[in-house]
C-alpha positions as CSV (number, residue, x, y, z in Angstrom):
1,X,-15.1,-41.5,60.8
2,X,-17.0,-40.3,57.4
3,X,-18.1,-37.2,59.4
4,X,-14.8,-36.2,60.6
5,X,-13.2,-36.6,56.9
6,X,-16.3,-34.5,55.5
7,X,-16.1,-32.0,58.2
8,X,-12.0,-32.1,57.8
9,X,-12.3,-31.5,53.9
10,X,-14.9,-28.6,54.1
11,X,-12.8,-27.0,56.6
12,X,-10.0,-27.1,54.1
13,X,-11.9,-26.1,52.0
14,X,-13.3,-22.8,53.4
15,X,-9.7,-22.5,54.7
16,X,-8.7,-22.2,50.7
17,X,-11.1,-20.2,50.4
18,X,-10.3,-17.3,52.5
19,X,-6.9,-17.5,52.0
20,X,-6.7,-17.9,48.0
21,X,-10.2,-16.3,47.6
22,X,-12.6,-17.8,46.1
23,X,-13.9,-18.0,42.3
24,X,-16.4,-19.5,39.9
25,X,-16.5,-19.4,36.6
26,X,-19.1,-16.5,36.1
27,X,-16.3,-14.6,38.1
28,X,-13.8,-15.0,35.3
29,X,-16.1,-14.0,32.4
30,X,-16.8,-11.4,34.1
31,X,-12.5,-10.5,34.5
32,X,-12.1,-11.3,30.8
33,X,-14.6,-8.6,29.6
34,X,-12.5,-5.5,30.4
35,X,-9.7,-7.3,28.7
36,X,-11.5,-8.0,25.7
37,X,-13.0,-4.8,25.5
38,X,-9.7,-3.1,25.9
39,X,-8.1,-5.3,23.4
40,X,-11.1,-4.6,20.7
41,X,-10.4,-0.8,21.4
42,X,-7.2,-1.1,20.9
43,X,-7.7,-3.3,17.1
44,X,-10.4,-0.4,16.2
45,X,-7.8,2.1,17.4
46,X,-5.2,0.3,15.0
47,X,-7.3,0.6,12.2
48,X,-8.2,4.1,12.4
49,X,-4.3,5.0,12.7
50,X,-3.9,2.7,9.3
51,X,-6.8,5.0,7.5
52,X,-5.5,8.1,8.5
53,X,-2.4,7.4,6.5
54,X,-4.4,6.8,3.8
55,X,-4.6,9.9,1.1
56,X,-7.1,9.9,-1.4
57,X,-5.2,11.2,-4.6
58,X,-8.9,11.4,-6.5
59,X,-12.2,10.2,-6.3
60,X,-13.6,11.1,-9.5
61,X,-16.0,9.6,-12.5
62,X,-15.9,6.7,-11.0
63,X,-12.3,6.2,-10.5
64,X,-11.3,6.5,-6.7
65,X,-7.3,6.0,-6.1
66,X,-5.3,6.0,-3.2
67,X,-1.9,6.7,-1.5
68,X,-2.2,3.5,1.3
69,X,1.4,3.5,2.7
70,X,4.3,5.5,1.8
71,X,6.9,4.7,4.5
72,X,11.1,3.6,4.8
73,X,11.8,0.1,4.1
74,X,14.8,-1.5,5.8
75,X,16.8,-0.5,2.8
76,X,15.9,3.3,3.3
77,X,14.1,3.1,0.2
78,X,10.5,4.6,0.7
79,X,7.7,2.4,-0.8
80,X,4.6,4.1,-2.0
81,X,1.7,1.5,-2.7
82,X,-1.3,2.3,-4.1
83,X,-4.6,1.4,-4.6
84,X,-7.1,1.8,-7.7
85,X,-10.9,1.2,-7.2
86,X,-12.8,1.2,-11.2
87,X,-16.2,1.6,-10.2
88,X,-16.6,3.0,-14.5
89,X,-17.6,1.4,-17.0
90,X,-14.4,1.5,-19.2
91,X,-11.5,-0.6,-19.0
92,X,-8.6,1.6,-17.3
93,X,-4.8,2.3,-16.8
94,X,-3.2,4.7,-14.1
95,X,0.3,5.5,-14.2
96,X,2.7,8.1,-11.5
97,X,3.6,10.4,-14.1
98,X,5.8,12.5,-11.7
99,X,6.7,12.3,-8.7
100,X,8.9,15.0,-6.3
101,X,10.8,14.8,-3.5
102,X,10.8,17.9,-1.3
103,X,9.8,19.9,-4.7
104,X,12.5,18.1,-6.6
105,X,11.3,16.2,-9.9
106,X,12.6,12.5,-9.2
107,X,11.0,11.0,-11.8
108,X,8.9,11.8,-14.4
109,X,7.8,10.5,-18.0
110,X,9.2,13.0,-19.5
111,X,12.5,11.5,-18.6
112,X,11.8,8.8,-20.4
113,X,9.9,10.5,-23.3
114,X,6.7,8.5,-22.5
115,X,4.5,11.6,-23.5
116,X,2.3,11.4,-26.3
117,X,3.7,13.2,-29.8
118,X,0.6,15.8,-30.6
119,X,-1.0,16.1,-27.1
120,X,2.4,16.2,-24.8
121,X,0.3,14.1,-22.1
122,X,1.6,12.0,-20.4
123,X,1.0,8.2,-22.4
124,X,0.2,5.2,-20.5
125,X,1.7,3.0,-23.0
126,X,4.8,4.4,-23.6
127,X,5.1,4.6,-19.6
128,X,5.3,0.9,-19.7
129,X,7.4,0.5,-22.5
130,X,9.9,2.8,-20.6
131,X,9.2,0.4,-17.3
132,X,7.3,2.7,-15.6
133,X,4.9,1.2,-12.8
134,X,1.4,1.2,-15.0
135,X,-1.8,-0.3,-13.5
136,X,-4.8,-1.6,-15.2
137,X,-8.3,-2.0,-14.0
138,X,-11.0,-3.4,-15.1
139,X,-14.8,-2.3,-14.6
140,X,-15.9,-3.2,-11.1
141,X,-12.1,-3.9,-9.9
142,X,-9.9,-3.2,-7.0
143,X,-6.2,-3.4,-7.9
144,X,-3.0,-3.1,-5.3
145,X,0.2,-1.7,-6.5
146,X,2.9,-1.9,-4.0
147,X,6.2,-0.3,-4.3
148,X,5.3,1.4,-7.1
149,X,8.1,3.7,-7.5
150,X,12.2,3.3,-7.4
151,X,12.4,7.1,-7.4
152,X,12.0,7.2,-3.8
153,X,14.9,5.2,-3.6
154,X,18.2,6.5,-0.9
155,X,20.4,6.2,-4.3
156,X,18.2,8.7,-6.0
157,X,17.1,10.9,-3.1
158,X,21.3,11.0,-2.5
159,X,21.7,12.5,-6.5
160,X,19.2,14.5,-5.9
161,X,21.0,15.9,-2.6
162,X,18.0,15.0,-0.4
163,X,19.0,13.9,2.8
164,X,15.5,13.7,4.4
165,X,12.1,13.2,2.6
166,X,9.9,15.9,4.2
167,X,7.5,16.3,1.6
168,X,6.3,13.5,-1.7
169,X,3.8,14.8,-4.2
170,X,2.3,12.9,-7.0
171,X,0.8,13.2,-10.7
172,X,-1.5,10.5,-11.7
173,X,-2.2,10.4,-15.4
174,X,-5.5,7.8,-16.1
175,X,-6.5,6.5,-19.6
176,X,-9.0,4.3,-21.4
177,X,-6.8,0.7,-21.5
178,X,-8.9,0.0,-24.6
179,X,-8.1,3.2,-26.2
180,X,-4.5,4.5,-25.1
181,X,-4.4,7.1,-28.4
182,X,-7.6,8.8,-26.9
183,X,-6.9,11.9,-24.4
184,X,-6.2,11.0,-21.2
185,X,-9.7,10.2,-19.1
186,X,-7.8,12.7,-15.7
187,X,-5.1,14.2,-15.4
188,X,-4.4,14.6,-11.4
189,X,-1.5,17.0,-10.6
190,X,0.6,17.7,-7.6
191,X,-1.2,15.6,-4.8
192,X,0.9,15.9,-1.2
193,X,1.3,12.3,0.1
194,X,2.1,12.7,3.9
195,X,5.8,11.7,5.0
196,X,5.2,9.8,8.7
């Protein structure tokens, strides 16, 4: 009776088998790594995508800044964030001193007199008196700014009469934090930030 359950169970068995096909666990691995590879391609696809929005605004003495998103937020505001690597040796602050819209001036120090008396630069300090996004670095830091204008803002863009952002360029003025009546360390000017 044994040999007639043993031969009935591997005849079910290789019954299974053929129709359901049969498997082991070397088979699966073996299934999974397309998937995996796909997916990986995909992530490193992703994160060249997320660099190539990226726009250097200056990579200079030291002091490399970028433009990491600029993009409509569900408010139909556009956010520009950026990031400041200090790899000087001097305490530092960075402040948008202008920014345009389509070639329009939407914002600007000068609008709120944050310029310094005897050079006319633009002046870090008075930028943050005036509320203007300012940020500081120390040596050796990496600081993230997000949002870092309202000028981008669907109320002002509206004032200003511009109904689609095609084009954003930025003015960058950077100064010695410890020394803010000393001339400005760079000036940048008129950087294009890519509209997606």
């Amino acid at each position: 009776m044994k040999k007639k359950t043993l031969c009935l169970l591997l005849s079910l068995a290789l019954a299974a088998c053929t129709l359901y096909g049969c498997k082991s666990s070397s088979d699966d691995n073996k299934t999974q790594e397309p998937t995996d590879a796909v997916g990986s391609a995909q992530e490193e696809e992703q994160e060249t995508e997320a660099a190539a929005k990226e726009t250097v605004i200056c990579d200079q003495d030291g002091i490399k800044i970028t433009a990491t998103r600029l993009e409509k937020n569900e408010k139909s505001d556009w956010a520009l964030d950026l990031k400041v690597e200090n790899h000087s040796d001097k305490n530092i602050s960075v402040g948008v001193s202008e920014i345009k819209a389509n070639d329009v001036v939407v914002d600007s120090c000068e609008f709120v007199g944050a310029l310094h008396p005897v050079t006319g630069e633009p002046h870090l300090e008075m930028m943050k008196m005036a509320g203007m996004t300012v940020i500081d670095a120390a040596p050796g830091s990496t600081e993230v700014a997000e949002d870092v204008t309202y000028a981008l803002g669907a109320d002002v863009l509206k004032e200003k009469n511009i109904s689609e952002l095609e084009k954003v360029t930025v003015s960058l003025a950077v100064s010695d934090a410890d020394n803010p009546e000393a001339p400005l360390l760079l000036h940048i000017e008129g950087v294009e930030i890519p509209v997606e």
